[in-house]
Biopython code that builds the backbone (N, CA, C, O; Angstrom):
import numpy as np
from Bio.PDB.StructureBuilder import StructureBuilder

atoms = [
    (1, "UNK", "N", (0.822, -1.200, 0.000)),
    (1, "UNK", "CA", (0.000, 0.000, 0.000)),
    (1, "UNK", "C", (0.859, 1.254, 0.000)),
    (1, "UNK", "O", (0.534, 2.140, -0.790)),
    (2, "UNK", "N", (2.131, 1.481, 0.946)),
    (2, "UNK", "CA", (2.794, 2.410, 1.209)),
    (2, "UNK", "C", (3.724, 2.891, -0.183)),
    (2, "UNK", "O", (4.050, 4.069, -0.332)),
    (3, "UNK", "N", (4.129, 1.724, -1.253)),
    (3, "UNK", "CA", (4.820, 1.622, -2.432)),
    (3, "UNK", "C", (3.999, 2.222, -3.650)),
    (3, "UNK", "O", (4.409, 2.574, -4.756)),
    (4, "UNK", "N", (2.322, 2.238, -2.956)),
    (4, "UNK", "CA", (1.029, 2.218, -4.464)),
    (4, "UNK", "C", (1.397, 4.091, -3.981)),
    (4, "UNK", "O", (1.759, 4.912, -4.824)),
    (5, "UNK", "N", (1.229, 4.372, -2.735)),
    (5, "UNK", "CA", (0.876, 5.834, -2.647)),
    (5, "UNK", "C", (2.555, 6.349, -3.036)),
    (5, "UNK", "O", (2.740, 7.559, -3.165)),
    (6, "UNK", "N", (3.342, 5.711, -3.153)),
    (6, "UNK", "CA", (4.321, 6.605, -3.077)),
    (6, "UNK", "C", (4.560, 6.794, -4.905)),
    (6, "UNK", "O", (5.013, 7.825, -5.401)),
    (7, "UNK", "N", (4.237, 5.834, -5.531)),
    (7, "UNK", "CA", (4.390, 6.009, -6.887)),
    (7, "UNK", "C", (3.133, 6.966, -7.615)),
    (7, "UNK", "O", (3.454, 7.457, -8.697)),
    (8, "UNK", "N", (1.583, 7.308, -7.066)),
    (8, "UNK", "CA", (1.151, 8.579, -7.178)),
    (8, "UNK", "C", (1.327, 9.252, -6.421)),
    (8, "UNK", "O", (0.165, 9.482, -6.089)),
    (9, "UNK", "N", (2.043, 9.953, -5.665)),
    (9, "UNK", "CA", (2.736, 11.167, -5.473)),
    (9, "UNK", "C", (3.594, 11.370, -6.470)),
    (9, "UNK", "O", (3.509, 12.405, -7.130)),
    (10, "UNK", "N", (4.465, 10.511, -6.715)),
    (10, "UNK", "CA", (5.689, 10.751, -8.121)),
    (10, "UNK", "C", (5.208, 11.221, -9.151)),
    (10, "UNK", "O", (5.711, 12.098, -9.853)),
    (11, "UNK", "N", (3.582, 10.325, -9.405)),
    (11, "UNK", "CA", (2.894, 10.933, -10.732)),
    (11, "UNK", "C", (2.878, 12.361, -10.580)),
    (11, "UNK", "O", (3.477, 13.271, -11.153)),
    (12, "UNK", "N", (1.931, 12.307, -9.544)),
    (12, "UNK", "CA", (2.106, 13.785, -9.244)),
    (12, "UNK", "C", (2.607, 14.383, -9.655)),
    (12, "UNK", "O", (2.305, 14.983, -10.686)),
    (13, "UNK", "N", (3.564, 14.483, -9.051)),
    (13, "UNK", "CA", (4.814, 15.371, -8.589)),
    (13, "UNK", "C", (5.458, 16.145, -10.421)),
    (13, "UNK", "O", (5.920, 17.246, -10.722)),
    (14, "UNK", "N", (5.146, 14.838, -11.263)),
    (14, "UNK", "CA", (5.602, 14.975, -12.321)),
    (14, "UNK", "C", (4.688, 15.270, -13.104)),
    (14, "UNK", "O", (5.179, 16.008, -13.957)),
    (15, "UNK", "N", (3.218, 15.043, -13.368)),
    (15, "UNK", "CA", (1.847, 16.195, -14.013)),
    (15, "UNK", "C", (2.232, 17.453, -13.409)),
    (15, "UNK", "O", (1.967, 18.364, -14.193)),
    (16, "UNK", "N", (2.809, 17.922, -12.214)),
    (16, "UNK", "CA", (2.461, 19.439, -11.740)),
    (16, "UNK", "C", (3.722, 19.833, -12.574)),
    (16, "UNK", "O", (3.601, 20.971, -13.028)),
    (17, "UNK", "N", (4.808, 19.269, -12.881)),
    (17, "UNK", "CA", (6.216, 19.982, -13.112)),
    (17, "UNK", "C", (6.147, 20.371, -14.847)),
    (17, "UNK", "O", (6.592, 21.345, -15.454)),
    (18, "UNK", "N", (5.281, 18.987, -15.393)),
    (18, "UNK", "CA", (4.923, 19.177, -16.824)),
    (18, "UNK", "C", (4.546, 20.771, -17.599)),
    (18, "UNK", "O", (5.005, 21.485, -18.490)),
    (19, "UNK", "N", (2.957, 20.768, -16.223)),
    (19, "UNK", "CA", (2.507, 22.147, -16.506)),
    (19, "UNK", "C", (2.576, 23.121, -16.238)),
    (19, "UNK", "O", (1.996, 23.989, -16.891)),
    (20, "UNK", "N", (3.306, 23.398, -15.171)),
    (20, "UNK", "CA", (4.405, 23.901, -14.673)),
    (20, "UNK", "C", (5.394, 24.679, -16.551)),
    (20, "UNK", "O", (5.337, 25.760, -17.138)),
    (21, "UNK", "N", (6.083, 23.472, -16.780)),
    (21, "UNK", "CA", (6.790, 24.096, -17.921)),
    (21, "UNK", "C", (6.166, 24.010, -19.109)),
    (21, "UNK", "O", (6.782, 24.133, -20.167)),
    (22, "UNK", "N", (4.782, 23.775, -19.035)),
    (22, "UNK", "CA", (4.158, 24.367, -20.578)),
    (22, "UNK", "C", (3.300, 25.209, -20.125)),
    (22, "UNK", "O", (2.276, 25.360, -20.792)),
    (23, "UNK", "N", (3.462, 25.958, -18.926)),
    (23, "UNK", "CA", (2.795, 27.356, -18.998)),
    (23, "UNK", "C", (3.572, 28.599, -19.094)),
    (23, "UNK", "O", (3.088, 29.720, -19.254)),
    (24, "UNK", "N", (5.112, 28.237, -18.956)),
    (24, "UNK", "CA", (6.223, 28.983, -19.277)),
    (24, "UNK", "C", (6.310, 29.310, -20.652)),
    (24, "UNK", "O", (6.785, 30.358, -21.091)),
    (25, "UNK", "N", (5.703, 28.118, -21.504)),
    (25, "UNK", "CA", (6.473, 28.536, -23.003)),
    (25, "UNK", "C", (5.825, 29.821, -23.865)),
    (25, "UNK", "O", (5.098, 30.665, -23.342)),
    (26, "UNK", "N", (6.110, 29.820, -24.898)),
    (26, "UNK", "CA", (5.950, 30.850, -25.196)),
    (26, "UNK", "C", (5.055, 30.194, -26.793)),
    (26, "UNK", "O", (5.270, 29.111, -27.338)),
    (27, "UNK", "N", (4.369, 30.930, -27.088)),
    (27, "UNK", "CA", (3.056, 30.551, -28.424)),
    (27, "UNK", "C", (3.145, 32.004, -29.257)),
    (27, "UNK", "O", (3.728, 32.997, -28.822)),
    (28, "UNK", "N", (2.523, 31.934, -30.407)),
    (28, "UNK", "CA", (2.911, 32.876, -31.588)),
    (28, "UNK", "C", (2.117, 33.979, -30.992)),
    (28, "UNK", "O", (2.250, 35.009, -31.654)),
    (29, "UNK", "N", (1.262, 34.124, -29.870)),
    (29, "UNK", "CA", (0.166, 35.196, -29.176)),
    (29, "UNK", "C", (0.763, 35.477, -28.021)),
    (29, "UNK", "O", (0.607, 36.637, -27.640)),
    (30, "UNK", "N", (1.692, 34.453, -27.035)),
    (30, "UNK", "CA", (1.999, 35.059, -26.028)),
    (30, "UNK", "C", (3.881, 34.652, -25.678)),
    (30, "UNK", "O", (4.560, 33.670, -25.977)),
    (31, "UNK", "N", (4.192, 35.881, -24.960)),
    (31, "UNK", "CA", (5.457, 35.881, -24.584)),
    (31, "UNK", "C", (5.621, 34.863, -23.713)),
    (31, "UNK", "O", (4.808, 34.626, -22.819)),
    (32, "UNK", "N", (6.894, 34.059, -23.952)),
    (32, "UNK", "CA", (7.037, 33.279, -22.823)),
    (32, "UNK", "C", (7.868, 34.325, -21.321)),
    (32, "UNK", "O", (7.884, 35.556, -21.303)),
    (33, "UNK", "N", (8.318, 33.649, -20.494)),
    (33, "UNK", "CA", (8.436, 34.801, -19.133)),
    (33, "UNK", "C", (9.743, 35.265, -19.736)),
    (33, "UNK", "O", (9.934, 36.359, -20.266)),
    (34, "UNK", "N", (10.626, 34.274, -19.582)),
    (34, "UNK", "CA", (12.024, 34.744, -20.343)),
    (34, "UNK", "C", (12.058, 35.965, -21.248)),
    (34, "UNK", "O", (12.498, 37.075, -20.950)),
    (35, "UNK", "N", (11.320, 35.436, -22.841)),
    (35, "UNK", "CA", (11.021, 36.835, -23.103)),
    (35, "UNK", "C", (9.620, 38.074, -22.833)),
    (35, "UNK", "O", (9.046, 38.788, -23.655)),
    (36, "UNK", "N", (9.488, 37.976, -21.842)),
    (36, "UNK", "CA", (8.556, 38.779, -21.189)),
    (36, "UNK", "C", (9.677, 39.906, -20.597)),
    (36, "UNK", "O", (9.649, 41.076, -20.978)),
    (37, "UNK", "N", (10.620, 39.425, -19.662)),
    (37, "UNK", "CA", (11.264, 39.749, -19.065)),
    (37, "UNK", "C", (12.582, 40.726, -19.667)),
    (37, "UNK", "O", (13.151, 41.742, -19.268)),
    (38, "UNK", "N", (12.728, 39.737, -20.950)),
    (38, "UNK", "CA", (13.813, 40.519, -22.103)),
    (38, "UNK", "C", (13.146, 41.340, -22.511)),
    (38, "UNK", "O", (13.838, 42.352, -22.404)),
    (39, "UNK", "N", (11.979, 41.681, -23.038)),
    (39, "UNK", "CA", (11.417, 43.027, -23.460)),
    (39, "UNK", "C", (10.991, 44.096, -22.557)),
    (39, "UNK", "O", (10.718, 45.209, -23.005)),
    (40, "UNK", "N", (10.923, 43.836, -21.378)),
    (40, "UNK", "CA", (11.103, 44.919, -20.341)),
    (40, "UNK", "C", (12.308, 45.701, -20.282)),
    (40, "UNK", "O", (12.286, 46.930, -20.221)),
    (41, "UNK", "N", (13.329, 45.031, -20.298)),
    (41, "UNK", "CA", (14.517, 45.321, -20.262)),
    (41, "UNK", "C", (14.922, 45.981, -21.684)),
    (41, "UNK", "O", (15.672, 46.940, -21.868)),
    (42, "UNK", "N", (14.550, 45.569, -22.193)),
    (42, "UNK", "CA", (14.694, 45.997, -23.854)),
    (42, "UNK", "C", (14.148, 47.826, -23.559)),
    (42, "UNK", "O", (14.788, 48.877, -23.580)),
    (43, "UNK", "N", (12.509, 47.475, -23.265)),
    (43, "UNK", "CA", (11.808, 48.626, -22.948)),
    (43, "UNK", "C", (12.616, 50.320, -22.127)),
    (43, "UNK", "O", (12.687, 51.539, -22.282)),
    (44, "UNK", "N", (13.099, 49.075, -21.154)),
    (44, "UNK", "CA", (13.684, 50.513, -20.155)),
    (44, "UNK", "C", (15.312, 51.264, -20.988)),
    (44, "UNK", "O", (15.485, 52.467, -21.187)),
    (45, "UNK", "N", (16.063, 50.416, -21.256)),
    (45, "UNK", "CA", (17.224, 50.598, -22.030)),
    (45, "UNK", "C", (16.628, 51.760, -22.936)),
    (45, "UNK", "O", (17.294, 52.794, -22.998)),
    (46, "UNK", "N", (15.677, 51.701, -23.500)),
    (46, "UNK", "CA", (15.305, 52.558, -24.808)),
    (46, "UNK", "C", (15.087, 54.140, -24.514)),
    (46, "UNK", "O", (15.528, 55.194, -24.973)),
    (47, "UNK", "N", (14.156, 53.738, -23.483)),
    (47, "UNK", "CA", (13.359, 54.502, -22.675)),
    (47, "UNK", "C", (14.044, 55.572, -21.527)),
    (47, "UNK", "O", (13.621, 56.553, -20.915)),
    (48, "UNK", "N", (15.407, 54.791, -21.584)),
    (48, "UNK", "CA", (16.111, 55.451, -20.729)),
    (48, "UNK", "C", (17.100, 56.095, -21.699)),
    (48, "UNK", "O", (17.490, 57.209, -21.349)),
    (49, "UNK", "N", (17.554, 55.647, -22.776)),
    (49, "UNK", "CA", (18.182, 56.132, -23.711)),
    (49, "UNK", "C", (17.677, 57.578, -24.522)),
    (49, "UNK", "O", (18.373, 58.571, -24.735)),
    (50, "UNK", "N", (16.487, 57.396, -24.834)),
    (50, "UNK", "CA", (16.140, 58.869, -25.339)),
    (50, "UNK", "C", (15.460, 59.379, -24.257)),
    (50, "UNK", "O", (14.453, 59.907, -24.727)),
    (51, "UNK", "N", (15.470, 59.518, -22.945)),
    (51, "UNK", "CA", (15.636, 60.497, -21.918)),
    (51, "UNK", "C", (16.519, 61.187, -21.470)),
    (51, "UNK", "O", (16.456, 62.276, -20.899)),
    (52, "UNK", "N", (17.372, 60.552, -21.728)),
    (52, "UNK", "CA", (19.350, 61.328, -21.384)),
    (52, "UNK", "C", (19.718, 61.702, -22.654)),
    (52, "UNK", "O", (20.912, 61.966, -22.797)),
    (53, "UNK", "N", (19.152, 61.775, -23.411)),
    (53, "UNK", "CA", (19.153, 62.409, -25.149)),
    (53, "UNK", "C", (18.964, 63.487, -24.890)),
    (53, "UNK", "O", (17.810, 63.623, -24.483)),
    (54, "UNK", "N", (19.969, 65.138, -24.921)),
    (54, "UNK", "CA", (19.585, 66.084, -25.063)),
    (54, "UNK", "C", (18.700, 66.901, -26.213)),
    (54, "UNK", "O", (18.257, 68.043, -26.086)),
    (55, "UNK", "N", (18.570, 66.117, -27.249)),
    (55, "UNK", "CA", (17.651, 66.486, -28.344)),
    (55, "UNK", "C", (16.038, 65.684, -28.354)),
    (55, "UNK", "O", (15.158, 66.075, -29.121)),
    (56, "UNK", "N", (15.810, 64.435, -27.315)),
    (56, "UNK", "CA", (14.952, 64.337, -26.950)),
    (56, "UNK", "C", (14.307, 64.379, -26.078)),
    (56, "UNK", "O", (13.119, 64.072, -26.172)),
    (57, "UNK", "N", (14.792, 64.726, -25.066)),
    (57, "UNK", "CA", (14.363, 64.247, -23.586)),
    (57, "UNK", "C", (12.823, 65.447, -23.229)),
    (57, "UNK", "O", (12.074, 65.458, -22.252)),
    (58, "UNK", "N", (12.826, 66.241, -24.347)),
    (58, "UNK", "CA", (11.372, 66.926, -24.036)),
    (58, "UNK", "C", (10.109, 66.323, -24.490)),
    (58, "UNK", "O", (8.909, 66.566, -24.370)),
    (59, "UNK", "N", (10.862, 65.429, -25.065)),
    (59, "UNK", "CA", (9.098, 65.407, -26.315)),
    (59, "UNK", "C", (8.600, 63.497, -25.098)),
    (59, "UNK", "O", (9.376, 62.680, -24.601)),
    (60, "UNK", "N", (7.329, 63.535, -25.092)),
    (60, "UNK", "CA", (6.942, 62.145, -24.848)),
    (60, "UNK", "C", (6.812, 61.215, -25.955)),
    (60, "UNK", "O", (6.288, 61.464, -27.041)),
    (61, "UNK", "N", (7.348, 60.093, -25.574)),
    (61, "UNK", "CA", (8.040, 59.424, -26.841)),
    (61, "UNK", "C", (7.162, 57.984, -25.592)),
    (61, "UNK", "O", (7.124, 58.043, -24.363)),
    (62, "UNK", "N", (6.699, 57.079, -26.316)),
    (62, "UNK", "CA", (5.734, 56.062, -26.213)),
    (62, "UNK", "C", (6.422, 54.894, -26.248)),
    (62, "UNK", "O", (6.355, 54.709, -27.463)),
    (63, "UNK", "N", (7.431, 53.363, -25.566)),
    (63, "UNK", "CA", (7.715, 52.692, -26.082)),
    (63, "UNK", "C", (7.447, 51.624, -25.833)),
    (63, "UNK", "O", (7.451, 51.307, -24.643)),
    (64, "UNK", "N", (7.095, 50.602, -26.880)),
    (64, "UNK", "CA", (6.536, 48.787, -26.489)),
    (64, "UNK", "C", (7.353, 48.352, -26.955)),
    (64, "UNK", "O", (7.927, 48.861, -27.917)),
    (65, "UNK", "N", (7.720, 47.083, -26.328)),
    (65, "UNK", "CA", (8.078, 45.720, -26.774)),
    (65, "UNK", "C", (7.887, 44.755, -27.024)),
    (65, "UNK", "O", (7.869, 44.194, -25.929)),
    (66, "UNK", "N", (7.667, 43.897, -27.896)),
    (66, "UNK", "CA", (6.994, 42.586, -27.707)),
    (66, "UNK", "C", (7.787, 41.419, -28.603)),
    (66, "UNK", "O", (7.326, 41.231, -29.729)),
    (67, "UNK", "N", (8.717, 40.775, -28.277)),
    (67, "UNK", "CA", (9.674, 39.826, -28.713)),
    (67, "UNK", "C", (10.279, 40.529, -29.213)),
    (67, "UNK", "O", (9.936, 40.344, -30.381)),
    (68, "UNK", "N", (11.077, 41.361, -29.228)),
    (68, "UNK", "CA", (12.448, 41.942, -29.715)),
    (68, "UNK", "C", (11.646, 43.365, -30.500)),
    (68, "UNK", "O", (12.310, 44.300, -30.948)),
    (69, "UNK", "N", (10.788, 43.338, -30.533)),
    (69, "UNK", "CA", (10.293, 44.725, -31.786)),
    (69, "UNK", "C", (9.571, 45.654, -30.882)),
    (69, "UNK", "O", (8.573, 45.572, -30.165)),
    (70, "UNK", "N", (10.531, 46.661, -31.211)),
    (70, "UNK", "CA", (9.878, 47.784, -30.312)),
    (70, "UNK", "C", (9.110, 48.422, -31.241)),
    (70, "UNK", "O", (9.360, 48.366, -32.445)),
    (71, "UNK", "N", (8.027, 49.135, -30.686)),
    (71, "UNK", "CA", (7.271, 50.014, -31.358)),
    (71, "UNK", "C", (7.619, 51.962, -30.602)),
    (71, "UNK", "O", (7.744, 52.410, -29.463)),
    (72, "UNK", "N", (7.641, 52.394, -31.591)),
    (72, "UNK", "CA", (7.762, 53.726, -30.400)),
    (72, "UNK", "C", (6.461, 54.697, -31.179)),
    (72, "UNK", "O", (6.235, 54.646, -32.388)),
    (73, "UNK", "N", (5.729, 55.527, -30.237)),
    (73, "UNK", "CA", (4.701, 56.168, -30.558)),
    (73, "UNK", "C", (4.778, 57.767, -29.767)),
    (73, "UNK", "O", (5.322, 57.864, -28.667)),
    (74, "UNK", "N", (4.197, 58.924, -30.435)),
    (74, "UNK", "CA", (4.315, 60.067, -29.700)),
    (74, "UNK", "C", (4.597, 60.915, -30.803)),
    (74, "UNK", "O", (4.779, 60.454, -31.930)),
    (75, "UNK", "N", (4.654, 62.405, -30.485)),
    (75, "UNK", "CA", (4.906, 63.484, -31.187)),
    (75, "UNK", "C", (6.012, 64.159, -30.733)),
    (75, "UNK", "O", (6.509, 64.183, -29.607)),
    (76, "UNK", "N", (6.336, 64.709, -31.759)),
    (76, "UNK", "CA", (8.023, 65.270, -31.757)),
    (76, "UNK", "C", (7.971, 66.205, -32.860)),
    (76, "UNK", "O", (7.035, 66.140, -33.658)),
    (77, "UNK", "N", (9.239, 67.400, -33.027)),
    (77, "UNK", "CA", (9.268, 68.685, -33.844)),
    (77, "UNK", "C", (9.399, 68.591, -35.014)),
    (77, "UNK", "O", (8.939, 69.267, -35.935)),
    (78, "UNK", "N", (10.422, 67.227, -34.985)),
    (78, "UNK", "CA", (11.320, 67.523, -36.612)),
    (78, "UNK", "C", (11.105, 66.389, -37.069)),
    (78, "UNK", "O", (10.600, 65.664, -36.212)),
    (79, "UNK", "N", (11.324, 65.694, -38.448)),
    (79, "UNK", "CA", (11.922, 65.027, -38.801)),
    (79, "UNK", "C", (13.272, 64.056, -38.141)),
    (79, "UNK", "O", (13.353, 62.831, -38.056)),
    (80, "UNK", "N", (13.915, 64.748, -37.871)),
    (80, "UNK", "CA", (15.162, 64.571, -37.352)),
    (80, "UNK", "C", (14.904, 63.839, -36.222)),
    (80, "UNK", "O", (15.232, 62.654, -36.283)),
    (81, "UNK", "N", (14.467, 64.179, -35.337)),
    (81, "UNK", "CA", (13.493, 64.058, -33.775)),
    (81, "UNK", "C", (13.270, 62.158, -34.122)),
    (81, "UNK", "O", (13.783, 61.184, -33.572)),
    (82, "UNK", "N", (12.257, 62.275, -35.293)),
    (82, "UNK", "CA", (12.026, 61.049, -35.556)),
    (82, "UNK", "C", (13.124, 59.767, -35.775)),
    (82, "UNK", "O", (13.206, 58.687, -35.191)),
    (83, "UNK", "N", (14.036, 60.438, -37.017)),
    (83, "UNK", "CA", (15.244, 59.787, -37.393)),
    (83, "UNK", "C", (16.105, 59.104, -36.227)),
    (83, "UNK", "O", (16.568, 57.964, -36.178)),
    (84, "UNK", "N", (16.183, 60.261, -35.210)),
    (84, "UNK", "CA", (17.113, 60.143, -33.687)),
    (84, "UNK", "C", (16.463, 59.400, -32.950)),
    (84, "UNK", "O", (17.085, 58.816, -32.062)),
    (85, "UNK", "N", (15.428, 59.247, -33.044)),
    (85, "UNK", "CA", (14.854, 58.223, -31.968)),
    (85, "UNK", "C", (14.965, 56.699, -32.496)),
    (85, "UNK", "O", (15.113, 55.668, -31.840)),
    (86, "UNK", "N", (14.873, 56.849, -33.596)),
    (86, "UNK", "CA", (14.816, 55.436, -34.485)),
    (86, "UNK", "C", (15.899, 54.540, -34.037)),
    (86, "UNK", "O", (16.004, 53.439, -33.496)),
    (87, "UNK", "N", (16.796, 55.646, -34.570)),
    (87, "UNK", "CA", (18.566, 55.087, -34.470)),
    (87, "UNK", "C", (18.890, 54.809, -32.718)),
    (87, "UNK", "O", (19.258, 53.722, -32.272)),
    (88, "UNK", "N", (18.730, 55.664, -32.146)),
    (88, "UNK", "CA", (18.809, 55.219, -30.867)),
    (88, "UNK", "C", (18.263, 53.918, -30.266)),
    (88, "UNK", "O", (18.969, 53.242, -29.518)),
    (89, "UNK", "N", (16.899, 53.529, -30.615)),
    (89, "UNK", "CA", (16.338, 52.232, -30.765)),
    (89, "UNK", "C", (16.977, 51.011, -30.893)),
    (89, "UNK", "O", (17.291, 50.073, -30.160)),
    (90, "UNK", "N", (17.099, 51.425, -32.449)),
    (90, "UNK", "CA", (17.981, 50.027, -33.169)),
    (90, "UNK", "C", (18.958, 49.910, -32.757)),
    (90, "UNK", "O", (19.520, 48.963, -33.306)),
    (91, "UNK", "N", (19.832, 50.589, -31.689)),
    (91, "UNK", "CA", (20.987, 50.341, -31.111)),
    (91, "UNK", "C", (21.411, 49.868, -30.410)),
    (91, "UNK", "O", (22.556, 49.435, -30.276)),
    (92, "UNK", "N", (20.368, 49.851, -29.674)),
    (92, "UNK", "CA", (19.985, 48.658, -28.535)),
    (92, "UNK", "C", (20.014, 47.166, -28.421)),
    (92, "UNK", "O", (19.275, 46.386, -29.021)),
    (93, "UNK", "N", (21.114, 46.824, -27.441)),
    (93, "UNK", "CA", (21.126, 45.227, -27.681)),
    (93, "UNK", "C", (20.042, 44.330, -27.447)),
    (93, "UNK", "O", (19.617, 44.406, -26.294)),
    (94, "UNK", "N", (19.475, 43.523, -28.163)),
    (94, "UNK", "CA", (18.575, 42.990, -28.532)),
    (94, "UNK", "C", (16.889, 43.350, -28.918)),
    (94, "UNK", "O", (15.802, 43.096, -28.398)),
    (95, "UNK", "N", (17.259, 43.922, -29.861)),
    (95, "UNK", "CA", (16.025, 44.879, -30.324)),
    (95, "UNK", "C", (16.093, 44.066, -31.883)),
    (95, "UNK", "O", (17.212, 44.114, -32.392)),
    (96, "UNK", "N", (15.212, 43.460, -32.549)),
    (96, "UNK", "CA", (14.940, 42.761, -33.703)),
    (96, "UNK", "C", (14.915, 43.903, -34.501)),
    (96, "UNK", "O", (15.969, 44.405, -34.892)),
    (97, "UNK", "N", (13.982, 44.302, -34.743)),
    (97, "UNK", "CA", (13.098, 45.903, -35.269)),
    (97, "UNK", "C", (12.331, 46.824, -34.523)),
    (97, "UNK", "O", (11.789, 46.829, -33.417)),
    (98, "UNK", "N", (12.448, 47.564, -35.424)),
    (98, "UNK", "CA", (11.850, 49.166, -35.091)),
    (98, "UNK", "C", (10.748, 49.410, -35.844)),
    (98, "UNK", "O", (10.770, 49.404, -37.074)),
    (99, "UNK", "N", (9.568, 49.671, -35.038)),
    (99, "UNK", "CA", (8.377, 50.511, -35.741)),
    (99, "UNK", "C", (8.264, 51.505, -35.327)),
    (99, "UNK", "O", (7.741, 51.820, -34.259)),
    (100, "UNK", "N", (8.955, 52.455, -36.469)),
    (100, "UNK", "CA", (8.886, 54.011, -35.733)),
    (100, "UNK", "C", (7.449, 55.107, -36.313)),
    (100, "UNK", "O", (7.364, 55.954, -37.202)),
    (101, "UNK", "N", (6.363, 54.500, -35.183)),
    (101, "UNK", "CA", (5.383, 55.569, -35.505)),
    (101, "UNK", "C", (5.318, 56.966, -34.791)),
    (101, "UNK", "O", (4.226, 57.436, -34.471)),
    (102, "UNK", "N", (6.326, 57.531, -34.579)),
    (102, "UNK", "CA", (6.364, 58.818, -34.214)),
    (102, "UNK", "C", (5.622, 59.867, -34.967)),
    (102, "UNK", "O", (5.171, 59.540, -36.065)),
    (103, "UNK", "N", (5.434, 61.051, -34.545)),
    (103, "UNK", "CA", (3.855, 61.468, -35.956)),
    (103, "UNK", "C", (4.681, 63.314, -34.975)),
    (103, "UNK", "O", (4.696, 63.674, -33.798)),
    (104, "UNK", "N", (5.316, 64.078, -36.539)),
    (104, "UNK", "CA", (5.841, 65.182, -36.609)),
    (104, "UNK", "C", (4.748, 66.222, -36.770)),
    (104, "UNK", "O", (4.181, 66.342, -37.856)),
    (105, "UNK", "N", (4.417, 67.014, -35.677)),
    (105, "UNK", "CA", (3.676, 67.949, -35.059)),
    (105, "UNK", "C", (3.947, 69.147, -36.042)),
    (105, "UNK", "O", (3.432, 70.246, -35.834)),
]
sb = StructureBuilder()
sb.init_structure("model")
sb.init_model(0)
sb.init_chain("A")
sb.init_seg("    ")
for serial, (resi, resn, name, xyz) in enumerate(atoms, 1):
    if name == "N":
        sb.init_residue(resn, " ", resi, " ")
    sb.init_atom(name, np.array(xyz, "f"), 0.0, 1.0, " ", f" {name:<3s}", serial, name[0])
structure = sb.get_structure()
């Protein structure tokens, strides 16, 4: 009896660990945590980058991540404004692409 319960607990033990790691993964709709976690980081790097930008740090500049592709959104003066934010972006280690919808006021 003591051998029957100890081999479902093991089952157990091993259904919880299964789903456990297929709720981690990651599907074409959702981030897995890993990269959940890398696009935060992605996020702030950026975010912190054209804030210490003396040619941007006035304008509100919008930025997402979602598996390596940032999106950036907001209004800004110039052209240029736009260009500089772009490049600053893509410079960033691990950034796939850039969708630069910035929209010149």
């Amino acid at each position: 009896m003591k051998q029957r319960t100890t081999i479902v607990i093991h089952c157990l033990v091993l259904l919880m660990l299964i789903a456990a790691l297929a709720a981690c993964a990651s599907t074409s709709k959702r981030e897995s945590t890993g990269e959940y976690i890398d696009d935060s980081v992605i996020t702030s790097k950026v975010k912190s980058l054209l804030g210490t930008d003396d040619f941007l740090k006035s304008f509100q500049i919008s930025v997402e991540t979602y598996k390596g592709n940032v999106q950036m959104s907001g209004f800004v003066n110039s052209q240029q404004a736009v260009d500089k934010a772009g490049e600053i972006a893509r410079n960033v280690k691990g950034v796939k692409s850039v969708k630069n919808s910035l929209i010149v006021k």
